[in-house]
N, C-alpha and C positions, 0 to 999 in steps of 0.2 A: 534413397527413400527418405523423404524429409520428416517423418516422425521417425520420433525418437523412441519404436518399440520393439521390445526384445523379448525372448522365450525367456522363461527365469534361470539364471545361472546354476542354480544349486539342482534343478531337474538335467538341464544336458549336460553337467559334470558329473552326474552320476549313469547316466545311459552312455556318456562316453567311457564310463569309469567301470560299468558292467561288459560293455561289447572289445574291450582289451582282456589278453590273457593275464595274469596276474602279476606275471616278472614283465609288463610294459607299463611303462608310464607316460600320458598325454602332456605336454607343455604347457606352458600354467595360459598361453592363450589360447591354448585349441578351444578351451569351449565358447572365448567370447568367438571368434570366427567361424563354428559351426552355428554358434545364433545368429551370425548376421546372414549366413546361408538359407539359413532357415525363413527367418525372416523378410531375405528377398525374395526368397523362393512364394512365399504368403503372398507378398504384394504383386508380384507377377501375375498368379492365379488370378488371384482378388480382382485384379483392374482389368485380365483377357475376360473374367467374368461379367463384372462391372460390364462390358463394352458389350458382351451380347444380352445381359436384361436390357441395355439402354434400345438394342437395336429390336427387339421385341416390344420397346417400349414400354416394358415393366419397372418400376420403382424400388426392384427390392431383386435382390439376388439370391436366386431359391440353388437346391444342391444341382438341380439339372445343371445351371450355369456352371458350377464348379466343374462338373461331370465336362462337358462340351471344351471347355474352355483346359482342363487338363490336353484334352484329346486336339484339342485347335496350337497348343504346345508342343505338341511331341510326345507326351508322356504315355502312350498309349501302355508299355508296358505294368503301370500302377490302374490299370481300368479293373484288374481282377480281385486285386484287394479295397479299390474304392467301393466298385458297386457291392463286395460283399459287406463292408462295413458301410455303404446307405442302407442295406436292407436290414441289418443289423440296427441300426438308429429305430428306423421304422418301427420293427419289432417291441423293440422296448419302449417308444413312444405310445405303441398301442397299447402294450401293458401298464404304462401309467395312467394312461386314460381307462382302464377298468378300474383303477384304485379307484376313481371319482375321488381326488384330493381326501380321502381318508387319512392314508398312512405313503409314506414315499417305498419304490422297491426297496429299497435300502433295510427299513423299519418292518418291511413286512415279510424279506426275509428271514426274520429271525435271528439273524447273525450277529457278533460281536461287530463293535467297530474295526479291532484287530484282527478279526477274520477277515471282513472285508476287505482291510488295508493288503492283507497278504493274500487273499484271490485277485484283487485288483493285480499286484506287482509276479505272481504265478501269468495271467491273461497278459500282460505284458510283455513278460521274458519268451509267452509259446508266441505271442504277435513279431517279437524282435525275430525269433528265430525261424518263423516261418516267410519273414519277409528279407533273411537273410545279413539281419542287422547284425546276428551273435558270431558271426566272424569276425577273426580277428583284424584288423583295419592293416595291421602292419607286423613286420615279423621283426623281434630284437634281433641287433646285432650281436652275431657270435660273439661270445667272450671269452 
């Protein structure tokens, strides 16, 4: 991957730091090489995407492409959390567009910023654990 871009370290040392039991401890490189995972895994997507807007003759690579281009990979077992989190996107893109540029969801739910921060990271830990992340990656050796 010839750019030089990476998930931010201090986000997957802490999702790596939450999906371990608490007597396990990750490698001080596990998490630069789960970002470079990640990260290829991005570009993969991106360019089997890229290659079917181009063969549509589109300019611009909508989530269909994403969609297709998972399924043109192999990944077909991630189609039931992808399309549920497009229709998801959708949802709340249409509820931004009723704000009409008023107030952001954010502001008009009423919430603190620290609510939000801790509904965000609750939506998280149920998304980690319904997509099977909150297992434990590896079992300590006996001691």
């Amino acid at each position: 991957m010839g750019d030089n871009v990476a998930l931010p370290k201090a986000t997957i040392t802490k999702m790596v730091k939450e999906a371990l039991p608490d007597d396990l401890r990750a490698a001080a490189d596990t998490s630069d090489l789960i970002s470079r995972c990640c990260s290829e895994f991005v570009q993969l997507v991106s360019s089997e995407a890229a290659e079917l807007s181009t063969e549509e003759k589109k300019s611009t690579i909508g989530p269909e492409h994403i969609v297709r281009a998972l399924e043109r990979l192999g990944f077909d077992d991630y189609m039931g959390d992808v399309q549920s989190t497009w229709h998801q996107l959708k949802d709340d893109q249409k509820g931004t567009q009723r704000l009409g540029g008023r107030k952001s969801l954010a502001e008009a739910s009423g919430m603190s910023e620290q609510e939000q921060v801790d509904l965000q990271q609750q939506l998280f830990a149920a998304a980690r654990h319904q997509s099977g992340f909150d297992m434990p990656l590896a079992h300590p050796a006996p001691g």
